[in-house]
PAFIZA-860393 format. One record per atom (N, C-alpha, C): residue number from 0; atom name; x, y, z. Coordinates in Angstrom, 3 decimals. Layout:
N
REC   nr  atom      east     north        up
REC  NUM    CA         X         Y         Z
...
END
This chain:
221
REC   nr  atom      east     north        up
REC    0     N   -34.198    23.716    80.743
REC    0    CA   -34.278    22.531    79.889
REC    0     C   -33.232    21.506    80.335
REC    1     N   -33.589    20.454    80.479
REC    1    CA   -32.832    18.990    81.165
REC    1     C   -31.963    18.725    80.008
REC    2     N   -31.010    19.112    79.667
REC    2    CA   -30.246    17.829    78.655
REC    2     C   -29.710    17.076    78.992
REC    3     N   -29.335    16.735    80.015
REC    3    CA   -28.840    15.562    80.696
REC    3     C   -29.634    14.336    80.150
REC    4     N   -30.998    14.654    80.141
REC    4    CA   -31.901    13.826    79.991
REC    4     C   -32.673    14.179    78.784
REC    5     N   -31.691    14.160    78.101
REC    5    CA   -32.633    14.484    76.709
REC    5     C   -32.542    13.123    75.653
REC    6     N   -33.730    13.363    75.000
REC    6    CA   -34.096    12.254    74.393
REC    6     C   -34.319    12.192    72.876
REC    7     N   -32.783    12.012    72.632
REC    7    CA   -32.359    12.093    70.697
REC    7     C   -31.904    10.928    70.328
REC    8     N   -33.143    10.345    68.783
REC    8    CA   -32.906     9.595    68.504
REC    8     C   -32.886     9.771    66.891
REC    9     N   -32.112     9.145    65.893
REC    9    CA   -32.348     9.084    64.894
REC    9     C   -31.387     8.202    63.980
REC   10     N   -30.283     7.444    65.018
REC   10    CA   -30.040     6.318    64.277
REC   10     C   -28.523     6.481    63.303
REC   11     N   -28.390     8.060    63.719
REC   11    CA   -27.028     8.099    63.324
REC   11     C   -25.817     7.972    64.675
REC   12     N   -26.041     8.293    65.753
REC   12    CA   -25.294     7.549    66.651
REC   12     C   -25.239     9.011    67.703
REC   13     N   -25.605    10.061    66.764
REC   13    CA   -26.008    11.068    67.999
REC   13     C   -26.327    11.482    69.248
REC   14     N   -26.879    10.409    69.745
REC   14    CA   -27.411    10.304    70.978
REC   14     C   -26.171     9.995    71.913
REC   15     N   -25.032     9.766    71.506
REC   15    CA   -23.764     9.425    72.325
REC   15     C   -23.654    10.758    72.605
REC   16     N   -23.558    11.523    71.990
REC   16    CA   -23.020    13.220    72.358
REC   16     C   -24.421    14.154    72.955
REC   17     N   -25.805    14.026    72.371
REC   17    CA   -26.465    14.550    73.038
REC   17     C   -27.032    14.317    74.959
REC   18     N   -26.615    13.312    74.911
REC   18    CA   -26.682    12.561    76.261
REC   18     C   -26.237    13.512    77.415
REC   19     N   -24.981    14.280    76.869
REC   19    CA   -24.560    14.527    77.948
REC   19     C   -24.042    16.588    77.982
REC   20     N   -24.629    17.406    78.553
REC   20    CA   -24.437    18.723    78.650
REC   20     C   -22.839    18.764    78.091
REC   21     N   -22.084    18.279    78.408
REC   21    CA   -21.020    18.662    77.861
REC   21     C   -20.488    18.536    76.579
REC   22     N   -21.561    18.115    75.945
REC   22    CA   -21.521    18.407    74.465
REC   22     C   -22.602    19.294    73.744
REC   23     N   -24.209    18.774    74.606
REC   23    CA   -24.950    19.495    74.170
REC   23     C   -26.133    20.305    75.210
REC   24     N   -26.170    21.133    74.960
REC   24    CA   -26.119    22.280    76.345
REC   24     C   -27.149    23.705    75.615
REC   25     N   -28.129    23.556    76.546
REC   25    CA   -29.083    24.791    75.666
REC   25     C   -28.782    25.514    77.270
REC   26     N   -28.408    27.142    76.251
REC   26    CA   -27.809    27.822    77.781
REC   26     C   -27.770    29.059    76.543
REC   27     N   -27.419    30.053    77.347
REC   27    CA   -27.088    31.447    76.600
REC   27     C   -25.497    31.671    75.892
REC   28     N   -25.301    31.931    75.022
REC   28    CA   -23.602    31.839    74.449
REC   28     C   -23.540    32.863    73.530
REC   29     N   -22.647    33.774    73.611
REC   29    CA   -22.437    34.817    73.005
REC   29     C   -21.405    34.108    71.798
REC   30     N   -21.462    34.280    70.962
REC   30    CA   -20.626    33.687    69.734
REC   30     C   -19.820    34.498    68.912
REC   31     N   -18.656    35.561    69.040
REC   31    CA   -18.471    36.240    68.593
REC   31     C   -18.317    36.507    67.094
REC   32     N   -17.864    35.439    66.642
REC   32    CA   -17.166    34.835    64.957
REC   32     C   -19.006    35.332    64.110
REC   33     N   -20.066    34.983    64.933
REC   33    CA   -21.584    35.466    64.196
REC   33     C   -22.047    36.476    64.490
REC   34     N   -21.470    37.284    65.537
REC   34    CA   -22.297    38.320    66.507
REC   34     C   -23.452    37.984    66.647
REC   35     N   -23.815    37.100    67.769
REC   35    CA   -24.849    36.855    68.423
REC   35     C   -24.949    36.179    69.787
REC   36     N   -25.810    35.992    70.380
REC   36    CA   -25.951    35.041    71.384
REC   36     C   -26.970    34.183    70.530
REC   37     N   -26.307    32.673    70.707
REC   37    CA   -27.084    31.093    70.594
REC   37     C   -27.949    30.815    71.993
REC   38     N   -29.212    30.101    71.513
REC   38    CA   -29.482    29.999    72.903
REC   38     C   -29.034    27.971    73.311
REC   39     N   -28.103    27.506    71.867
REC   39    CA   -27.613    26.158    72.447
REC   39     C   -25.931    25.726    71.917
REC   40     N   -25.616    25.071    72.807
REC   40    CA   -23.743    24.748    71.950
REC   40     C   -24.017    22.943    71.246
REC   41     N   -23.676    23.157    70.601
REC   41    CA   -22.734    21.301    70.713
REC   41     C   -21.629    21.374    70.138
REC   42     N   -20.739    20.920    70.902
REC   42    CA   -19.575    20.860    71.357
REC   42     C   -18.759    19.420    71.290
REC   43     N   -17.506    19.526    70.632
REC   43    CA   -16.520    18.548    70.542
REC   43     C   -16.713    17.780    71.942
REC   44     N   -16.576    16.783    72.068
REC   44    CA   -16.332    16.214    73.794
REC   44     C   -15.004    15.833    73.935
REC   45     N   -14.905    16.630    75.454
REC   45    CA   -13.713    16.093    76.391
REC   45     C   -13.895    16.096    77.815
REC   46     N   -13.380    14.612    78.047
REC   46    CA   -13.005    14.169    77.458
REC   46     C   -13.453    13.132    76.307
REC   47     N   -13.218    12.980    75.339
REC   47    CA   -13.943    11.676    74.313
REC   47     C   -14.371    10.589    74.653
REC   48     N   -15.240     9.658    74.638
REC   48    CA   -15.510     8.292    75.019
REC   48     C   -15.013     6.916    73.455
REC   49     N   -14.837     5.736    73.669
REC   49    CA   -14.236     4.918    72.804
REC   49     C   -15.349     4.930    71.811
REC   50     N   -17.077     4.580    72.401
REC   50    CA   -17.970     4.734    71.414
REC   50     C   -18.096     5.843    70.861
REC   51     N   -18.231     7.282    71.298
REC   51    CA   -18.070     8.571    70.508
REC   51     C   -17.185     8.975    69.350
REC   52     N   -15.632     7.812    69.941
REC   52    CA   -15.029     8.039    68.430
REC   52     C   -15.245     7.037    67.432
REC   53     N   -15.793     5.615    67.741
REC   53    CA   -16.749     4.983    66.594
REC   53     C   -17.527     5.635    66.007
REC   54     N   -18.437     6.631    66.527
REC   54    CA   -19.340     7.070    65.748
REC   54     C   -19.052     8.278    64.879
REC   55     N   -17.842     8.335    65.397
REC   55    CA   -16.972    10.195    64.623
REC   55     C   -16.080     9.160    63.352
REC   56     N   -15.702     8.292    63.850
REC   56    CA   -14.313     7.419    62.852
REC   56     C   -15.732     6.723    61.753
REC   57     N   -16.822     6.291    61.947
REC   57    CA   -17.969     5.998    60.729
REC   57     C   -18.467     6.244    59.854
REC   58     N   -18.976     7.737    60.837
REC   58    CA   -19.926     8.393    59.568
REC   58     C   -19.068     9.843    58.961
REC   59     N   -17.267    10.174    59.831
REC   59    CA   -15.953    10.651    59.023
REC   59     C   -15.603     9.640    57.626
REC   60     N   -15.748     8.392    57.779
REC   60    CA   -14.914     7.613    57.050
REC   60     C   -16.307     7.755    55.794
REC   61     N   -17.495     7.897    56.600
REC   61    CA   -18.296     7.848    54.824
REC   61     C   -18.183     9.633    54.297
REC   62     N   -17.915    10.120    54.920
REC   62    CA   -17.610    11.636    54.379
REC   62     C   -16.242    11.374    53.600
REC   63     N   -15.483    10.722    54.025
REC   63    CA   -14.145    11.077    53.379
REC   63     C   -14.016    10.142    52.156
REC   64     N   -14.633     8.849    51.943
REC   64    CA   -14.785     7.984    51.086
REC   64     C   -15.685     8.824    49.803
REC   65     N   -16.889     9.707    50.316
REC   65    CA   -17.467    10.050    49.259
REC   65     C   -16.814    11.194    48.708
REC   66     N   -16.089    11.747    49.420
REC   66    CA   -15.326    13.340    48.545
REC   66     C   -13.997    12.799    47.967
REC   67     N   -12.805    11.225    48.151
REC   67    CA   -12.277    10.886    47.933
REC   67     C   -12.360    10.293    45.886
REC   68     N   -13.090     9.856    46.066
REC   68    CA   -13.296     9.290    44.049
REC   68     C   -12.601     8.564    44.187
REC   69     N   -12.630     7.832    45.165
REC   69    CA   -12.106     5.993    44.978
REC   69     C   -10.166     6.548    45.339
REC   70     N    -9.497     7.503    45.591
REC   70    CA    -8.376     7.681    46.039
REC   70     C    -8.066     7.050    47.158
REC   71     N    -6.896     6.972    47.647
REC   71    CA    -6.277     6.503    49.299
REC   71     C    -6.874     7.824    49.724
REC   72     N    -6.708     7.828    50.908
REC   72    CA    -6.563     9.177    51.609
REC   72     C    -5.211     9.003    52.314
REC   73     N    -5.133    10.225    52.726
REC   73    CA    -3.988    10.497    53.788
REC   73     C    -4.564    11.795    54.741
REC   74     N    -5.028    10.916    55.763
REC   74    CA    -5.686    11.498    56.521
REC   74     C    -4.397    12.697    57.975
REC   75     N    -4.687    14.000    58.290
REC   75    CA    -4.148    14.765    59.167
REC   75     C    -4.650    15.482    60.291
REC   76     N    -4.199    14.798    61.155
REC   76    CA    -5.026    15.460    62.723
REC   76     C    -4.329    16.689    62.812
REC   77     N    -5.265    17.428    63.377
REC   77    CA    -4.424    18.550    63.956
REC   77     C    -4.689    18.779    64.937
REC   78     N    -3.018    19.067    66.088
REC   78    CA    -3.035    19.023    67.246
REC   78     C    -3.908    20.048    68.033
REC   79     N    -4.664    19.768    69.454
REC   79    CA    -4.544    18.198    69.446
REC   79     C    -5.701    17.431    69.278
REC   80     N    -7.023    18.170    69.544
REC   80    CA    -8.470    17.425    69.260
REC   80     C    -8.492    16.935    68.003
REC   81     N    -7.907    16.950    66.940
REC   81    CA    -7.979    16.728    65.819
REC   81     C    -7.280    15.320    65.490
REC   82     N    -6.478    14.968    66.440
REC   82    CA    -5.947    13.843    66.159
REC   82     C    -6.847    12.026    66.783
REC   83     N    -7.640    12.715    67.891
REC   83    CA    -8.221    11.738    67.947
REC   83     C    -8.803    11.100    66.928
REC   84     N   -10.051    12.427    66.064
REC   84    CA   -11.411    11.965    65.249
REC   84     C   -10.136    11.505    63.925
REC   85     N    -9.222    11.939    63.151
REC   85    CA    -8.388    11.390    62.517
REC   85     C    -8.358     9.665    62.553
REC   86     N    -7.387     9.549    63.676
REC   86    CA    -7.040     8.262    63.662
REC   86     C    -8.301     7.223    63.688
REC   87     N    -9.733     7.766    64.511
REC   87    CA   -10.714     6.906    64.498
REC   87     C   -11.665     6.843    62.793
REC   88     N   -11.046     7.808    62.102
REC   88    CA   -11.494     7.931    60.732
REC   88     C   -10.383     6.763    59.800
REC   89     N    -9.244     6.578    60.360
REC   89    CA    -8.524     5.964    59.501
REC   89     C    -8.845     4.381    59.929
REC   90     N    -8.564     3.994    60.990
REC   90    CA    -9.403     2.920    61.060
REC   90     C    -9.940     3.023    60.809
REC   91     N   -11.574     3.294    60.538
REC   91    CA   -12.865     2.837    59.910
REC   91     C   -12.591     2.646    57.722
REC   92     N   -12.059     3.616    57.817
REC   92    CA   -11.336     3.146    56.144
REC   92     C   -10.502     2.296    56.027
REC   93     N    -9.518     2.009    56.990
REC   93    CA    -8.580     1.086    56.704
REC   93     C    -8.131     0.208    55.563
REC   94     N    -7.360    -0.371    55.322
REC   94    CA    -6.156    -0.431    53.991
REC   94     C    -4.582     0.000    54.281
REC   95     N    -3.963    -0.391    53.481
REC   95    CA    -2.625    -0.036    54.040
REC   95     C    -2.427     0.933    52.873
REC   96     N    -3.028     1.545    52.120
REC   96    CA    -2.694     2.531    51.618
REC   96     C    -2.811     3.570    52.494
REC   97     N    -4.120     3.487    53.350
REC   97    CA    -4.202     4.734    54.269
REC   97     C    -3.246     5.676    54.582
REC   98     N    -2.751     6.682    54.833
REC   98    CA    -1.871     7.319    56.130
REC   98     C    -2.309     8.450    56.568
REC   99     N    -1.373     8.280    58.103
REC   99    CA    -2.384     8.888    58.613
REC   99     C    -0.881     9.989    59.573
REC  100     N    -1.181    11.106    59.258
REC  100    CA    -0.172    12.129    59.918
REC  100     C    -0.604    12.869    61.296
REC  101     N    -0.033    13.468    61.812
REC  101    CA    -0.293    15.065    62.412
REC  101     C     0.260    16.130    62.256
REC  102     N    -0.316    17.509    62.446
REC  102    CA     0.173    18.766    62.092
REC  102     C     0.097    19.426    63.162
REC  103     N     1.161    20.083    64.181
REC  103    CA     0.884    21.195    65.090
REC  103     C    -0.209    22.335    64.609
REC  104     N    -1.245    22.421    66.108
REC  104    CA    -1.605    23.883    65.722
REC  104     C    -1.235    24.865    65.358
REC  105     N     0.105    25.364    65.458
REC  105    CA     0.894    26.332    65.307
REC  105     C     1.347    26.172    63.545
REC  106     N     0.736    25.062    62.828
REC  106    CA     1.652    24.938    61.522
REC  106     C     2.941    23.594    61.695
REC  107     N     3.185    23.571    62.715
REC  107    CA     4.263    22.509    62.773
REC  107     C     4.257    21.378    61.802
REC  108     N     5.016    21.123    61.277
REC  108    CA     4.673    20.141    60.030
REC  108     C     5.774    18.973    59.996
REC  109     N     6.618    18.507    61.312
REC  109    CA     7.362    17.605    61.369
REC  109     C     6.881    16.293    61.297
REC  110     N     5.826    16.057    61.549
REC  110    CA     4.990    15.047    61.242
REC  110     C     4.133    14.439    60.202
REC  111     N     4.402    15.148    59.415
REC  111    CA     3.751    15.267    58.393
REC  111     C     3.993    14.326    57.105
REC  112     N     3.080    13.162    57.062
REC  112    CA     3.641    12.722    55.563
REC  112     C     3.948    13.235    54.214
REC  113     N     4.516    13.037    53.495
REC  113    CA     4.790    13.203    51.713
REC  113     C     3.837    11.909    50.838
REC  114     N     2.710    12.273    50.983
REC  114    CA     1.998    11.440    50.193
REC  114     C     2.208    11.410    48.470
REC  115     N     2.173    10.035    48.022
REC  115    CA     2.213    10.049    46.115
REC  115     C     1.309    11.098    45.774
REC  116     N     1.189    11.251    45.126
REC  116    CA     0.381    12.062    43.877
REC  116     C    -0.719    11.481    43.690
REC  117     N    -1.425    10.456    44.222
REC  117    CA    -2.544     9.402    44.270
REC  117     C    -3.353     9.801    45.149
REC  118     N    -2.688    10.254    46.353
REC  118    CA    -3.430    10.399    47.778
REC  118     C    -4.343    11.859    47.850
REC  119     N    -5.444    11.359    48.496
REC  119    CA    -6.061    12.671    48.659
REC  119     C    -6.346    12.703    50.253
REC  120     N    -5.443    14.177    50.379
REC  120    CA    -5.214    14.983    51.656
REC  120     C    -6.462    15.220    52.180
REC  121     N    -6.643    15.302    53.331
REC  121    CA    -7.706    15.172    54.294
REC  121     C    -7.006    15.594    55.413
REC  122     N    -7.896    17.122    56.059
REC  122    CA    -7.467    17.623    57.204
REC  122     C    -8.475    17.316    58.209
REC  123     N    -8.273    16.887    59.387
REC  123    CA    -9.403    16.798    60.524
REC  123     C    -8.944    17.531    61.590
REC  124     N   -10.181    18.371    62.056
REC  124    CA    -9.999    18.924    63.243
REC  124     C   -11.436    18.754    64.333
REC  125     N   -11.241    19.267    65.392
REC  125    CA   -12.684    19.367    66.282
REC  125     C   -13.490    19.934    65.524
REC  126     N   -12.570    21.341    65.485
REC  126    CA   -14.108    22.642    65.017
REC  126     C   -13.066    23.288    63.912
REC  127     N   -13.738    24.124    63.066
REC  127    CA   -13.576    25.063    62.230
REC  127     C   -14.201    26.388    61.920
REC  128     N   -13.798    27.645    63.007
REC  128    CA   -14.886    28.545    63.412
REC  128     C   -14.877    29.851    62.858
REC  129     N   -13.244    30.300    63.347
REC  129    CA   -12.984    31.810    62.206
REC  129     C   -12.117    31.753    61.393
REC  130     N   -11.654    30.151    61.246
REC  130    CA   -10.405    29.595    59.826
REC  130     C    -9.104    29.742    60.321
REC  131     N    -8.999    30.466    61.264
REC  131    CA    -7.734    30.929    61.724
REC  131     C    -6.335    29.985    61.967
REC  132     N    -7.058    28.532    62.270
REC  132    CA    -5.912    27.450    62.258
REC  132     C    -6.142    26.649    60.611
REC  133     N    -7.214    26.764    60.564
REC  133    CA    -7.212    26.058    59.094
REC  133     C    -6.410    26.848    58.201
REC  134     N    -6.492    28.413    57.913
REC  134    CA    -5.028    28.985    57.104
REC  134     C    -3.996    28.707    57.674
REC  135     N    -3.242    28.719    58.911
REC  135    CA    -1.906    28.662    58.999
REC  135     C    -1.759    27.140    58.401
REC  136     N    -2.719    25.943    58.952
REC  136    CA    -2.092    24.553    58.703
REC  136     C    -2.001    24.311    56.870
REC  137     N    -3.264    25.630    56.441
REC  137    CA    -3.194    24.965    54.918
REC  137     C    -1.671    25.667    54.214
REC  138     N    -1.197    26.806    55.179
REC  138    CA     0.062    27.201    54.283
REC  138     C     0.479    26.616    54.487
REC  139     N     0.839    25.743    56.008
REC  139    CA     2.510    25.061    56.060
REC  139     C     2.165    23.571    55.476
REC  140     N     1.191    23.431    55.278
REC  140    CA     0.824    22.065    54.479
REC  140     C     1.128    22.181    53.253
REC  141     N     1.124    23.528    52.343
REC  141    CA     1.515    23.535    51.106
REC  141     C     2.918    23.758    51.244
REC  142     N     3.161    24.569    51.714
REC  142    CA     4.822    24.908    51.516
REC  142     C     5.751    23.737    51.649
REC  143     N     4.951    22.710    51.927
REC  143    CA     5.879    21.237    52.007
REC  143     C     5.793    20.610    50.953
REC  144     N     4.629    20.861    50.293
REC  144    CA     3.779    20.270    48.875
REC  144     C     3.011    19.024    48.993
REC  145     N     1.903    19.618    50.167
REC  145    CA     1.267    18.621    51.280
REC  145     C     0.013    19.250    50.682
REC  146     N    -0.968    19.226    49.758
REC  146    CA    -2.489    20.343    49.446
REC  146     C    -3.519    19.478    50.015
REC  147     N    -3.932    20.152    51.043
REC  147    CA    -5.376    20.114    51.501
REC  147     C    -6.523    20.281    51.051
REC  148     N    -7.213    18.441    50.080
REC  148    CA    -8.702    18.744    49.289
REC  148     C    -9.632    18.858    49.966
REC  149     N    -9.596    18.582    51.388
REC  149    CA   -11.098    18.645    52.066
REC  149     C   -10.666    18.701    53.734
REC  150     N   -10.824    19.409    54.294
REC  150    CA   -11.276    19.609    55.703
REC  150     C   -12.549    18.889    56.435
REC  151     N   -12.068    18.218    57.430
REC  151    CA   -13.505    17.507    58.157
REC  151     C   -13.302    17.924    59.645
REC  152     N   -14.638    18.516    59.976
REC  152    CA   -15.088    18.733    61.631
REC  152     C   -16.114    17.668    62.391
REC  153     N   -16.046    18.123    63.214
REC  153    CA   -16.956    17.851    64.062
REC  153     C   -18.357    17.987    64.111
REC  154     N   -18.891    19.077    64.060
REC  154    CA   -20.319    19.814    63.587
REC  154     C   -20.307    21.331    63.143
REC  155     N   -21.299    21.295    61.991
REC  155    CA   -21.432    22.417    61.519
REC  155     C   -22.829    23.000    61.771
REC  156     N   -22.655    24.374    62.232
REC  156    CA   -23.825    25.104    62.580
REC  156     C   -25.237    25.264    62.155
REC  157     N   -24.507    25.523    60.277
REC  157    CA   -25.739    25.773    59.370
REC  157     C   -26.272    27.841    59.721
REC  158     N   -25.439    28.004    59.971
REC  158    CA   -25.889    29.362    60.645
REC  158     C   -25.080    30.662    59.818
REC  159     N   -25.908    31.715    59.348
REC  159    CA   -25.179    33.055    58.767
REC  159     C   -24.805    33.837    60.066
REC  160     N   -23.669    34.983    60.117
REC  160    CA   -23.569    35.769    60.522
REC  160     C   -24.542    36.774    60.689
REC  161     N   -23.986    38.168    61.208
REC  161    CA   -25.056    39.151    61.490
REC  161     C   -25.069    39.658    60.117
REC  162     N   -24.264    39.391    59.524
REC  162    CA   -24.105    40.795    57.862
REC  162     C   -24.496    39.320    56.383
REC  163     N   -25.029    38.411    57.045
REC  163    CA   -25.770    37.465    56.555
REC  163     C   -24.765    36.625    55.542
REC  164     N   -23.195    36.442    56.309
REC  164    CA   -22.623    36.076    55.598
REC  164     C   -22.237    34.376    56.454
REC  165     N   -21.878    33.480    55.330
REC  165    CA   -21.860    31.675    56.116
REC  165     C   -20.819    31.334    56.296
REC  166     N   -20.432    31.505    57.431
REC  166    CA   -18.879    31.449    57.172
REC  166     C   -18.280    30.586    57.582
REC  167     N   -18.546    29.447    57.439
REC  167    CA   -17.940    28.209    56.516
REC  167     C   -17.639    28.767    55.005
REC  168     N   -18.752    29.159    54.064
REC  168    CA   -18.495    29.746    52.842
REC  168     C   -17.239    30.287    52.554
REC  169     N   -16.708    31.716    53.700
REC  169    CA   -16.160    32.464    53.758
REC  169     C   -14.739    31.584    53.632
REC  170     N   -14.516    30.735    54.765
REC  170    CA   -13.094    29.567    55.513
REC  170     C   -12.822    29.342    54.041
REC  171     N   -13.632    28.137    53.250
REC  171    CA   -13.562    27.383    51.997
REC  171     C   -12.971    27.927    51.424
REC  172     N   -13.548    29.842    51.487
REC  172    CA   -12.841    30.236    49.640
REC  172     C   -11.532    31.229    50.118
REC  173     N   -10.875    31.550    51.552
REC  173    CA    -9.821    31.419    52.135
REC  173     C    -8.910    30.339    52.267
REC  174     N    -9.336    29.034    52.715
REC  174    CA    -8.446    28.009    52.419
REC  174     C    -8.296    27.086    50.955
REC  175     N    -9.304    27.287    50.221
REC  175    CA    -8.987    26.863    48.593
REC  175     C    -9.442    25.467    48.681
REC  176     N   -10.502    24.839    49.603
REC  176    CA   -11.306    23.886    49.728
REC  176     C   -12.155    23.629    50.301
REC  177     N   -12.958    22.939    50.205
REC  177    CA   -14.309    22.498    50.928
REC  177     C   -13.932    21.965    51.932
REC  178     N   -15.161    22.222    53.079
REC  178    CA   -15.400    21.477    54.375
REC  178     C   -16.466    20.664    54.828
REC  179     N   -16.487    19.550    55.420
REC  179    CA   -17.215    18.993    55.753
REC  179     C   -17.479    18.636    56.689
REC  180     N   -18.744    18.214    57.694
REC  180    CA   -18.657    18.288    58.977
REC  180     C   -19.502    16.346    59.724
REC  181     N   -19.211    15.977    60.371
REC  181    CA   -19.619    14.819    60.939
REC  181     C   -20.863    14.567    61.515
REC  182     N   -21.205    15.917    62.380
REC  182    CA   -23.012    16.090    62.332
REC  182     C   -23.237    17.950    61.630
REC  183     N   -23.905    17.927    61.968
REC  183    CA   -24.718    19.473    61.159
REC  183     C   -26.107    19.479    62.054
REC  184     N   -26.176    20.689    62.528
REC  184    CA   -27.563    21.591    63.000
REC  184     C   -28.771    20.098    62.525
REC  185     N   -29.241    20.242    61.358
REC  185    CA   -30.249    19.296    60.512
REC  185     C   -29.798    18.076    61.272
REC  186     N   -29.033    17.602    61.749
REC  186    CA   -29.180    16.388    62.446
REC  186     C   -29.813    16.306    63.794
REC  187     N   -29.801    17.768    64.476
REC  187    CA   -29.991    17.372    65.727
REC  187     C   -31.375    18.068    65.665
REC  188     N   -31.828    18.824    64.367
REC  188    CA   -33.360    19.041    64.501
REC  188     C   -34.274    17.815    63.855
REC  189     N   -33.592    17.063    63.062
REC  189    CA   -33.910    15.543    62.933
REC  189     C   -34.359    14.628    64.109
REC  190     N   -33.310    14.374    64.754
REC  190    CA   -33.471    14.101    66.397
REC  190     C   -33.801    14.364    67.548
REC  191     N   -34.285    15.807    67.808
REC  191    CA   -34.439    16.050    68.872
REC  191     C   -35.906    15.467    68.891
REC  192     N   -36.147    15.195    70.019
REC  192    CA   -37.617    14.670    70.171
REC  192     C   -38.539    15.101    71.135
REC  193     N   -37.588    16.192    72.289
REC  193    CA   -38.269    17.065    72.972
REC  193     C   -39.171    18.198    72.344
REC  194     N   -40.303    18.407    72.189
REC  194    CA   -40.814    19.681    71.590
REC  194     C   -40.494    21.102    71.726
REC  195     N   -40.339    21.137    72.964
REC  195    CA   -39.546    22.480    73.851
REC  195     C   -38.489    23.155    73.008
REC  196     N   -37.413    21.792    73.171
REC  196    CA   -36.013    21.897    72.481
REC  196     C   -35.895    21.783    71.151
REC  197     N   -37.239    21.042    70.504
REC  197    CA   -36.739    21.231    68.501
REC  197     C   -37.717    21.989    68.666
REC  198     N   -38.461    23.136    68.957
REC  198    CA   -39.300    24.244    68.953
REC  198     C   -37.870    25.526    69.095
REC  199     N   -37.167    25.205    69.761
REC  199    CA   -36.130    26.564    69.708
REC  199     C   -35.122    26.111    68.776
REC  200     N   -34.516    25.349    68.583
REC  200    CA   -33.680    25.172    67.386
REC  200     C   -34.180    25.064    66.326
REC  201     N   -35.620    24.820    65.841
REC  201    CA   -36.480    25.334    64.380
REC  201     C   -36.494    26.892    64.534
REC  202     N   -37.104    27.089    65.594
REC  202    CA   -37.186    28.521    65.678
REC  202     C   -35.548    29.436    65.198
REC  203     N   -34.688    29.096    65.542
REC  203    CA   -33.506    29.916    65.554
REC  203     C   -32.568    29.656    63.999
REC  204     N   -32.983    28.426    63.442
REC  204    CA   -32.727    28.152    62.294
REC  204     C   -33.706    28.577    61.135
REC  205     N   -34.288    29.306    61.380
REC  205    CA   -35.776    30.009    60.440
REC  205     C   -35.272    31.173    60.789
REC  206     N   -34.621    31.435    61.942
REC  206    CA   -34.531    33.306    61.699
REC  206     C   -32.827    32.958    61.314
REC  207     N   -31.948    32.623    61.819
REC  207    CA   -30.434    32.492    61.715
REC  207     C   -30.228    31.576    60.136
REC  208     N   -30.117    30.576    60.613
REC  208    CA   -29.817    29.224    59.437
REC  208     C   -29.366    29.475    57.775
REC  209     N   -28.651    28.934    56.986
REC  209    CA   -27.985    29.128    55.804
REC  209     C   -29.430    28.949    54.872
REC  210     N   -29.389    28.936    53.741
REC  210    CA   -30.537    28.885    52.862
REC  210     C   -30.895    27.229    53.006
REC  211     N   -29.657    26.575    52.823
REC  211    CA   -29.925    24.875    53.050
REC  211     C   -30.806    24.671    54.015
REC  212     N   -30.451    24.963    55.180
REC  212    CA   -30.843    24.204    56.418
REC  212     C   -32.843    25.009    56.185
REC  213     N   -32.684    26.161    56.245
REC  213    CA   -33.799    26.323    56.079
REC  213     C   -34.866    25.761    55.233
REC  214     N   -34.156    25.140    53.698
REC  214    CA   -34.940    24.853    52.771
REC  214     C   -35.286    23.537    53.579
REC  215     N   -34.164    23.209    54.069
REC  215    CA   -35.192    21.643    54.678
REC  215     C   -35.635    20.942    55.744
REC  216     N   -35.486    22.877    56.508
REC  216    CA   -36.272    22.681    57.715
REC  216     C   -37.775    22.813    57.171
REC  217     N   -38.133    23.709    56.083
REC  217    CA   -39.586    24.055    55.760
REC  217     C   -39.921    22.471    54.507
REC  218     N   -39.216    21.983    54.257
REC  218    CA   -39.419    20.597    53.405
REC  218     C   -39.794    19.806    55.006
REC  219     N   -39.238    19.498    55.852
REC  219    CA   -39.411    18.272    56.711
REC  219     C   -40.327    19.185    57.665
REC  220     N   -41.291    20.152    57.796
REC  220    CA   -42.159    20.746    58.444
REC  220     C   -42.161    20.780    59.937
END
């Protein structure tokens, strides 16, 4: 299957990342965090392009505006893919209430603002896969008295494990908040326009896929 030359359209800006194998790539991938092999990735890009983070800093900034309730945010990259889609999220909200921090992967928290009591915390990273950086950053984020209401990625799978568990679900009720992601599976079976290629990602989201994605893979037929 050509993805080089693949042909996704749907108007959310997707087509910047499907364009190119190094984001989106139908190939064999063993996934350990699900026990399985995928037969496709999409993948954070690196390196990033200026339009790719317009389209991550856009439709981040309407994710973070709608889980916000009219609050500032105080938006936190975490090092280091995380700091790009951040800062291109804070521009697109912009205001001078904004702020906008970083957090070492490791927890490092020297960077880190002390937001009012007004602000709602917002963590961004690339990916969010077995939680493993999202707990360390959400302890050393609290232990400063820094609380993390919402986590934002890159893309979310839409996919259960082998023991049929979603683990995003799992991350959330380990880190003590919701996550949200910038595209999702349902976007790129929205878009794909090859038959080949939305014939195996329907297919794999009807046997794999969370109850959501399924309910509206069998709603959009």
């Amino acid at each position: 299957m050509d993805t080089a030359s693949a042909r996704v359209m749907d108007g959310t800006g997707i087509e910047a990342f499907t364009s190119t194998d190094t984001c989106y790539e139908f190939l064999t991938a063993y996934l350990p965090y699900l026990g399985r092999t995928s037969p496709y990735v999409f993948r954070f890009p690196c390196p990033v392009t200026a339009r790719q983070l317009e389209i991550i800093g856009g439709r981040g900034a309407a994710v973070v505006a709608a889980a916000g309730d009219g609050r500032p945010p105080h938006l936190v990259g975490v090092a280091s893919r995380g700091i790009p889609p951040a800062t291109a999220i804070a521009r697109h909200l912009g205001g001078d209430d904004v702020l906008l921090s970083t957090v070492g992967g490791d927890g490092s928290v020297e960077h880190v603002a002390r937001p009012g009591p007004g602000h709602f915390t917002v963590v961004v990273d690339n990916s969010v896969v077995t939680g493993a950086t999202a707990e360390t950053t959400t302890r050393a984020l609290s232990r400063i008295g820094v609380r993390p209401r919402l986590w934002v990625r890159f893309f979310d799978r839409e996919e259960l494990d082998t023991d049929g568990v979603d683990p995003t679900r799992a991350v959330e009720a380990r880190i003590g908040c919701p996550i949200s992601s910038v595209f999702a599976l349902r976007d790129l079976l929205r878009a794909e326009r090859r038959p080949a290629e939305r014939a195996v990602l329907a297919g794999y989201a009807a046997a794999h896929g969370t109850a959501s994605v399924r309910a509206w893979l069998e709603a959009a037929g």
